[in-house]
N, CA, C and O of each residue as an XYZ file, in Angstrom:
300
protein
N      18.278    -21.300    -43.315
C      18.020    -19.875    -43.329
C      16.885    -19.518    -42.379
O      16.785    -18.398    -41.877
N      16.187    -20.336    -42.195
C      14.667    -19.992    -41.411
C      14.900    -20.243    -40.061
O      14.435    -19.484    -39.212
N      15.791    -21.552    -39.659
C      16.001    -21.650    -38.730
C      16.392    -20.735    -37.368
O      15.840    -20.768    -36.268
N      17.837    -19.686    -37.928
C      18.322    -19.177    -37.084
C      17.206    -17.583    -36.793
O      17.318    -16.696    -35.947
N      16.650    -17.690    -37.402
C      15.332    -16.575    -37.697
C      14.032    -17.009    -36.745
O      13.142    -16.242    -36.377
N      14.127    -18.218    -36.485
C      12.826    -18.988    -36.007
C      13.206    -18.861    -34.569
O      12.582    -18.454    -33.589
N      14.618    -19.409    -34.761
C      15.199    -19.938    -32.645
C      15.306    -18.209    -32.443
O      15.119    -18.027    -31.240
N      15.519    -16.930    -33.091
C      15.759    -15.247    -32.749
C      13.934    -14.769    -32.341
O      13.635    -14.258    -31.261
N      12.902    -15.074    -33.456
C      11.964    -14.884    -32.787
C      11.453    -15.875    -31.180
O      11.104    -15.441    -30.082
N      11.571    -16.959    -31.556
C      11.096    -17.573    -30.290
C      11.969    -16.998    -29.129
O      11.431    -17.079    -28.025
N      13.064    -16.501    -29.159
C      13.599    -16.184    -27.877
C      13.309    -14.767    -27.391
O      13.416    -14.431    -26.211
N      12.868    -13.820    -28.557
C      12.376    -12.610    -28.175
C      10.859    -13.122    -27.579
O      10.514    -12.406    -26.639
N       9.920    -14.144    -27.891
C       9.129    -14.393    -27.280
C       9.068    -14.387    -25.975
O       8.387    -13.783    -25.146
N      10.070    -15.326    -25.934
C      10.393    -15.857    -24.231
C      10.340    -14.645    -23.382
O       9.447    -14.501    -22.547
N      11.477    -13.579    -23.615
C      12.026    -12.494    -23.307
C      10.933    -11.897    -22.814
O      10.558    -11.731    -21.654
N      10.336    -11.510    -24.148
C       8.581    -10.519    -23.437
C       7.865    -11.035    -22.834
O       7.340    -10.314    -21.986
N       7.426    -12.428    -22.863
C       6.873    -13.060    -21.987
C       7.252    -13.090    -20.531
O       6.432    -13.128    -19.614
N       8.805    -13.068    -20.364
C       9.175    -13.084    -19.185
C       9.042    -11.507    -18.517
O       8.533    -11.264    -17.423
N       9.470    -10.777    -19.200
C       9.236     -9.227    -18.823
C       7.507     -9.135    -18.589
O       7.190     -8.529    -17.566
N       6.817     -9.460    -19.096
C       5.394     -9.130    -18.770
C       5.487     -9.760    -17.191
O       5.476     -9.091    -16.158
N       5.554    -10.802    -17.271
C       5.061    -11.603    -16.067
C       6.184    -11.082    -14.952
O       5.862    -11.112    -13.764
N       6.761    -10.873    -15.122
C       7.787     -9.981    -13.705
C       7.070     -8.718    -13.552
O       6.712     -8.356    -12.431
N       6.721     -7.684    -15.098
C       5.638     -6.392    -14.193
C       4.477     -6.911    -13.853
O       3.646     -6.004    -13.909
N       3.953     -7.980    -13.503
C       2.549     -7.961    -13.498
C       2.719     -8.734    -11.682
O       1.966     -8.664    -10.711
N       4.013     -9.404    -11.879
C       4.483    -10.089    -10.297
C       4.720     -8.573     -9.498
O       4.296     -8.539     -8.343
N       5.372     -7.307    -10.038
C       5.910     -6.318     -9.031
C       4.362     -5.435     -8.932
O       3.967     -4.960     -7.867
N       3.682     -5.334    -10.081
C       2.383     -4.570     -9.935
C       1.984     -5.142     -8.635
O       1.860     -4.438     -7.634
N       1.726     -6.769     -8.648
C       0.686     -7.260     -7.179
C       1.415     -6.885     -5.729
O       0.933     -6.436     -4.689
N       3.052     -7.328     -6.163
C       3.133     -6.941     -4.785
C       2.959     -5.156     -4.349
O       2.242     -4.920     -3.377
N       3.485     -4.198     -4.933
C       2.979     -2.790     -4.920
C       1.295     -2.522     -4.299
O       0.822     -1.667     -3.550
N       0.817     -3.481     -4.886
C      -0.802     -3.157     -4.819
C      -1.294     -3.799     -3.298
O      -2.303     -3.347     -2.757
N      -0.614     -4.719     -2.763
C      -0.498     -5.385     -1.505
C       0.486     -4.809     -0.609
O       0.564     -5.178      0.562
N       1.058     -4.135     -0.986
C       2.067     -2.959     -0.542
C       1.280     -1.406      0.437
O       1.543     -0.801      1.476
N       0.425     -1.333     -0.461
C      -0.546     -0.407     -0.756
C      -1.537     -0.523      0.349
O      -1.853      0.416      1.079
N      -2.210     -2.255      0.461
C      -3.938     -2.039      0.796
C      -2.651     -2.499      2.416
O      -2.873     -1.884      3.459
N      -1.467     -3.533      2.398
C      -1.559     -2.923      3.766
C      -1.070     -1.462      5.002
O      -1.233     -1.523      6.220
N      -0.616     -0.558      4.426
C      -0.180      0.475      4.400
C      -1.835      1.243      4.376
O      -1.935      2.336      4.933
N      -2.465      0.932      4.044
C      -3.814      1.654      4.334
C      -4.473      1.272      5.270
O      -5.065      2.071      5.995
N      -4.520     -0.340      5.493
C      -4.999     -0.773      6.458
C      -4.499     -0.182      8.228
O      -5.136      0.082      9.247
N      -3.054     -0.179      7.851
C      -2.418      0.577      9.134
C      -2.720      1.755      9.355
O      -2.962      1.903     10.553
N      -2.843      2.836      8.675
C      -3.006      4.105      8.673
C      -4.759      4.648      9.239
O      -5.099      5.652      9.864
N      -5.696      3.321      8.616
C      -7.063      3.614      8.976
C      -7.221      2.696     10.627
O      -8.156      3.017     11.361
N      -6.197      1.538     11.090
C      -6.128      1.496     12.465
C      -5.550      2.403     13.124
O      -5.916      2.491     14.296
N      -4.744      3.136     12.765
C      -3.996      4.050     13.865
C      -5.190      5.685     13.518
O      -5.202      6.641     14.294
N      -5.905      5.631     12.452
C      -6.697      7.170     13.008
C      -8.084      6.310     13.948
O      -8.793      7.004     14.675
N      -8.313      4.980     13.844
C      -9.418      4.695     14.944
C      -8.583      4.772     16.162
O      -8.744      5.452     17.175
N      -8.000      4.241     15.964
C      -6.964      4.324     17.478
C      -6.829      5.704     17.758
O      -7.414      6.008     18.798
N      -6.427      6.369     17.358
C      -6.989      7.905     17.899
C      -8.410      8.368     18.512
O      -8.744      8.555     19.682
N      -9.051      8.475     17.430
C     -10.387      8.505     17.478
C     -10.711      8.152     18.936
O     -10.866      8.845     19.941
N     -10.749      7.126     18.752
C     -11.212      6.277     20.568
C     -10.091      6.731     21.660
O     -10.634      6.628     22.760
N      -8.821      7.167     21.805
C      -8.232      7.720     22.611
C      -8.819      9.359     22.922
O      -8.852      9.909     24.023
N      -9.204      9.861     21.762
C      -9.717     11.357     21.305
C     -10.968     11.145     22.475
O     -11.294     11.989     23.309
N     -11.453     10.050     22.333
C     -13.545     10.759     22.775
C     -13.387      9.704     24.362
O     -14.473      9.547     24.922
N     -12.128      8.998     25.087
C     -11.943      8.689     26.168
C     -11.264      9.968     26.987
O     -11.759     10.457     28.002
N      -9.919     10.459     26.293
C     -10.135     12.013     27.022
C     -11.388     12.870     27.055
O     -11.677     13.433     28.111
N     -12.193     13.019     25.928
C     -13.405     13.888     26.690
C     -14.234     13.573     27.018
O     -15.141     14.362     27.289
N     -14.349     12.313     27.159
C     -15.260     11.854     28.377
C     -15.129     12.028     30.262
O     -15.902     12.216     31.201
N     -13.161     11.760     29.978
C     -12.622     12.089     31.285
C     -12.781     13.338     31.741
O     -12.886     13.700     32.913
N     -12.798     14.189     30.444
C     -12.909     15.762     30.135
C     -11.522     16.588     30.466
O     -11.359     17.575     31.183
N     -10.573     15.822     29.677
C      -9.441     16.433     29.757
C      -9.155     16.695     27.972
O      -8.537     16.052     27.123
N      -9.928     17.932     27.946
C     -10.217     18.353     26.802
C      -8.581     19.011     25.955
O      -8.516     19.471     24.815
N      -7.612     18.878     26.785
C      -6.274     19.370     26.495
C      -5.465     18.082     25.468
O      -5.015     18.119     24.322
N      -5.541     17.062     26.436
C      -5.490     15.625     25.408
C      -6.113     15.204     24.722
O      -5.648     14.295     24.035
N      -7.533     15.630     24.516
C      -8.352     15.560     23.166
C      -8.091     16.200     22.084
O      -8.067     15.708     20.956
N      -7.808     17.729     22.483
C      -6.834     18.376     21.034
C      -5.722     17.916     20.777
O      -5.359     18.108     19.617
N      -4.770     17.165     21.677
C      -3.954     16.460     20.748
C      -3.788     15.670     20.446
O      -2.744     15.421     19.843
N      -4.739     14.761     20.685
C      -5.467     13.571     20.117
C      -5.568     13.996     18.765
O      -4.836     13.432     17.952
N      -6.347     14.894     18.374
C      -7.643     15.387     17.205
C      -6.291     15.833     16.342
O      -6.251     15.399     15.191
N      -5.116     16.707     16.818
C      -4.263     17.236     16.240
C      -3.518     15.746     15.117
O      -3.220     15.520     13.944
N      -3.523     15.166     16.283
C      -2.684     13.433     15.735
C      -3.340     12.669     14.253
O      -2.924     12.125     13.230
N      -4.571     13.020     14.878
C      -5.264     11.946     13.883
C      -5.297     13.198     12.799
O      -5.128     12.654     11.708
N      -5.399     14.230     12.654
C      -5.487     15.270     11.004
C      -4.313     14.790     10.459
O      -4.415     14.238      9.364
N      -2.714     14.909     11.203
C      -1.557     14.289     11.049
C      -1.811     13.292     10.207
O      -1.656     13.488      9.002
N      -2.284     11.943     10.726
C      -2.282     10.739     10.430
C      -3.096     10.580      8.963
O      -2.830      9.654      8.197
N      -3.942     11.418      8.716
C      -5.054     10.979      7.351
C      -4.529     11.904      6.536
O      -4.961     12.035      5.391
């Protein structure tokens, strides 16, 4: 009688155990998903940035606004 009661809990064990550890595997990758998707987004507004203040240095202040336009875009 205990038996088939014993092998029903231990396998709901398993079960949740396995479900935890698969959200906690998709949480990390999401979260690494995340920091590099930020990382790109904060190279491409420096990459502006420094394209932005090489036009006005050249003083082609026309490609600096759309430089400046790019990078509001971008953040």
């Amino acid at each position: 009688m205990t038996e088939p009661l014993l092998a029903f809990a231990l396998l709901g064990a398993i079960a949740a155990t396995s479900i935890g550890c698969a959200r906690i595997v998709s949480w990390l990758l999401d979260r690494r998903d995340n920091a590099a998707s930020k990382l790109s987004r904060e190279a491409q507004v420096i990459a502006l940035a420094k394209a932005e203040i090489a036009a006005t240095k050249r003083g082609d202040l026309l490609a600096a606004a759309r430089y400046a336009e790019q990078q509001e875009r971008a953040a």
